[in-house]
N, C-alpha and C positions, 0 to 999 in steps of 0.2 A: 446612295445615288452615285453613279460614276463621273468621278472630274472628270472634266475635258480638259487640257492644259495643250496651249497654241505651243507653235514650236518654233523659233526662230534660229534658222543655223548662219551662221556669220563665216564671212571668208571674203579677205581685206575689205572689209567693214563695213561691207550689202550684207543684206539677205537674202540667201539665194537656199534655193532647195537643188538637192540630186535627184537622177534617177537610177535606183537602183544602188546605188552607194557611189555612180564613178565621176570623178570629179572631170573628164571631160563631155559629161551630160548634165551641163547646169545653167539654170533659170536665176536671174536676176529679177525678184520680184521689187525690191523695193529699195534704193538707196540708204536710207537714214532708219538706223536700226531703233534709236531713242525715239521720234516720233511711228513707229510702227508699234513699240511697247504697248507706246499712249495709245494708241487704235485701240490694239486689244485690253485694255485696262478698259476703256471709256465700254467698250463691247461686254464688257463684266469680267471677264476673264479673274480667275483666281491666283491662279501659278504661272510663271514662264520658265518654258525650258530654252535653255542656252544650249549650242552648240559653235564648238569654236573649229570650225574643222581646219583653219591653217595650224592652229596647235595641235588638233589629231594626227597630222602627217610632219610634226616635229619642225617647221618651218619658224626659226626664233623670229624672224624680222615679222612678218604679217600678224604673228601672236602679239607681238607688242601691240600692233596696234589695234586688233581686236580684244586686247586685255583693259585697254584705257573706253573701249565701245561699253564694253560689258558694265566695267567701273560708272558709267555714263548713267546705263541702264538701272545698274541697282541704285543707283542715288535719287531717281527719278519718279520710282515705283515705289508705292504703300504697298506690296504685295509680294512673296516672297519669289525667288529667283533660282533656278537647279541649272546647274552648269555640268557639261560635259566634252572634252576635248580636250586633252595634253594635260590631263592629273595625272601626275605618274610619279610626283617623290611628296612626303611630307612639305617641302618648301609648297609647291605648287597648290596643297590643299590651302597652306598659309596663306599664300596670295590672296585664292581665289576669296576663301571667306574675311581678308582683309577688305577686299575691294565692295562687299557686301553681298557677297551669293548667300543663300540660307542653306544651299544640301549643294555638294559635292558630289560626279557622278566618274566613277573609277569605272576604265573600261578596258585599254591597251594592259594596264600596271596588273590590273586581276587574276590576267594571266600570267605574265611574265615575273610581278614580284606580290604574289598573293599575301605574303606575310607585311607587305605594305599595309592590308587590306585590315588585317587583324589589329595591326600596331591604330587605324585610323579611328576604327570604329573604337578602342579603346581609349583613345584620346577624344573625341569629339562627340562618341554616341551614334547610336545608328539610324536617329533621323536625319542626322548633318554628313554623312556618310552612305551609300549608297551604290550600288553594282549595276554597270550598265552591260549587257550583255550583246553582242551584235553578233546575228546568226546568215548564218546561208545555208542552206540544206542541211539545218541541223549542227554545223560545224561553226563554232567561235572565231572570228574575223577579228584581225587586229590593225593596229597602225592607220587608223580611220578607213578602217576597212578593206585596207590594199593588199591583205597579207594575210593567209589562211593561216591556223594555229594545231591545226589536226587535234582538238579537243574538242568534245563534243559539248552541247550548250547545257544540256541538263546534269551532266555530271559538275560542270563548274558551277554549275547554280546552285548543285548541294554542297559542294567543297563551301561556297559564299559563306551559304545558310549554317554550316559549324563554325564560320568564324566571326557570327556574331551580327553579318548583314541580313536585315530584317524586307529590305524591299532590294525586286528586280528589276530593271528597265528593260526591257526585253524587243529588241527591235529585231524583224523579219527583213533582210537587207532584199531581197527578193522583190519583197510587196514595197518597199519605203519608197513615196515619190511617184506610187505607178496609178492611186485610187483606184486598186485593182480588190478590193476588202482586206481586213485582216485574215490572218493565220489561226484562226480560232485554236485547230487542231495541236499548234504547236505551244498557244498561251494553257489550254486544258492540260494538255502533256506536264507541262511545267508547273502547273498549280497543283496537278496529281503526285506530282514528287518533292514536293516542297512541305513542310509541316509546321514552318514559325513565320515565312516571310508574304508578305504581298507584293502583288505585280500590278504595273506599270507596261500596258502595249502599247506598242510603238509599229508604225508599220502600214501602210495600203487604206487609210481610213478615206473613203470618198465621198460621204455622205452620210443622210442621219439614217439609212437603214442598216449601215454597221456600225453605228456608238451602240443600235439596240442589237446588235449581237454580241458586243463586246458587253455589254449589259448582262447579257445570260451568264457571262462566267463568269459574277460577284463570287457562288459558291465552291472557285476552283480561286479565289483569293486575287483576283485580276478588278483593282475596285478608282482605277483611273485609263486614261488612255492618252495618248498624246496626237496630236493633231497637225501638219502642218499644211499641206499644198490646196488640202481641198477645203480649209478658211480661207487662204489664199485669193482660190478661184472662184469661191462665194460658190459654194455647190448647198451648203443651207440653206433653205427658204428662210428661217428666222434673218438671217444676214440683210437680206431686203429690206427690214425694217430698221435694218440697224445703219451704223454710216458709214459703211466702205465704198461708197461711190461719190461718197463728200466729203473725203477726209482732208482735202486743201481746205474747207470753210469750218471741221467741226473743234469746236476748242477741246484740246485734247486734254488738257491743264484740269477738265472737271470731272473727275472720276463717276461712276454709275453709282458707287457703295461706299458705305463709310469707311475709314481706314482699318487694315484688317491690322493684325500681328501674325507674325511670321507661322509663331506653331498651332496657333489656333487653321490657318489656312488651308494647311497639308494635315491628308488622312495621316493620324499617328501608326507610326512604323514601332516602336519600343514595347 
């Protein structure tokens, strides 16, 4: 079955989604990023994905304070945490899994010091490590997406995959923020040329009739997907029944499931 894993990007310490990747097209959905977790916890949710985009664009003052959000976050949650934005030295994975994230998501550093990449997943293992990939027509987008890399996305994917990274996160910067569907064509691509890792798409989800196409390509190794603007805007019917339009009254404090542990949660990558 494919996770669905909500997505919350932080940038001075809302959540707010882009479109398209540019940061002067951005949505403020929701103030307070620790009772948004609880939303989605109490909604079931299994995994959250972090994204810190004032550390994607190297900004030390706003990272601080989105590193003590995060820190908030993980203390809060029975449920494990994948972070992405401004991992780019050893210290930075230390932090992050100091502060309690369970997988580290390398994306800028992949390209520019890959052998980071090698050194991480040998210290930490390649469930707690992890490659995030951000494409646009194919080409690897860096520096929270500001900054083309002239490398193409499937050849870093396989350079990843010899150096020991087992899953891709694979975002279509194109589709991301637009609930325009996924890139099927570009998660198949990349599941066709990959032989030991599984994917993670990222990118254009609007609705449930594309988790069930992201569903068809379990057998190109694509066996989760990330989610954010259109849980957001309640584009599920399921969401109806659920309490996004009560979340001032609903006690956020009571979880839907019993308390998970971290690796039981997440499909194994190893």
């Amino acid at each position: 079955m494919t996770l669905v894993i909500p997505a919350i990007d932080l940038r001075g310490g809302r959540c707010v989604r882009l479109y398209q990747g540019a940061y002067d097209k951005e949505t403020v959905y929701f103030e307070d990023p620790v009772k948004m977790v609880k939303l989605w916890r109490v909604q079931n949710a299994k995994v959250i994905h972090l994204v810190d985009l004032d550390a994607a664009r190297g900004g030390s003052e706003d990272r601080a304070d989105n590193r003590e959000v995060i820190g908030e976050i993980c203390q809060v949650l029975d449920i494990p945490v994948q972070l992405g934005g401004g991992i780019r030295t050893m210290a930075d994975i230390e932090e992050a899994l100091a502060l309690g994230v369970y997988r580290v998501i390398i994306g800028t550093a992949a390209v520019q010091n890959p052998y980071l990449v090698s050194e991480a997943v040998d210290r930490y293992g390649c469930s707690r490590v992890v490659v995030g990939i951000d494409a646009r027509e194919g080409e690897v987008r860096v520096e929270g997406w500001t900054e083309g890399s002239g490398l193409d996305a499937l050849d870093l994917a396989e350079d990843m995959e010899r150096r020991g990274v087992r899953r891709i996160i694979y975002t279509d910067i194109g589709r991301d923020g637009t609930l325009a569907g996924p890139n099927v064509e570009a998660y198949r691509a990349l599941g066709e040329r990959l032989k030991k890792s599984r994917i993670t798409a990222s990118g254009g989800i609007g609705g449930y009739e594309d988790l069930l196409r992201i569903k068809e390509l379990e057998p190109y190794g694509v066996d989760s997907v990330i989610v954010g603007r259109a849980l957001y805007e309640n584009k599920f019917p399921c969401q109806q029944f659920w309490c996004w339009h009560y979340k001032d009254e609903v006690e956020l404090n009571r979880f839907s499931t019993a308390k998970l542990e971290a690796p039981s949660a997440l499909p194994s990558d190893c």
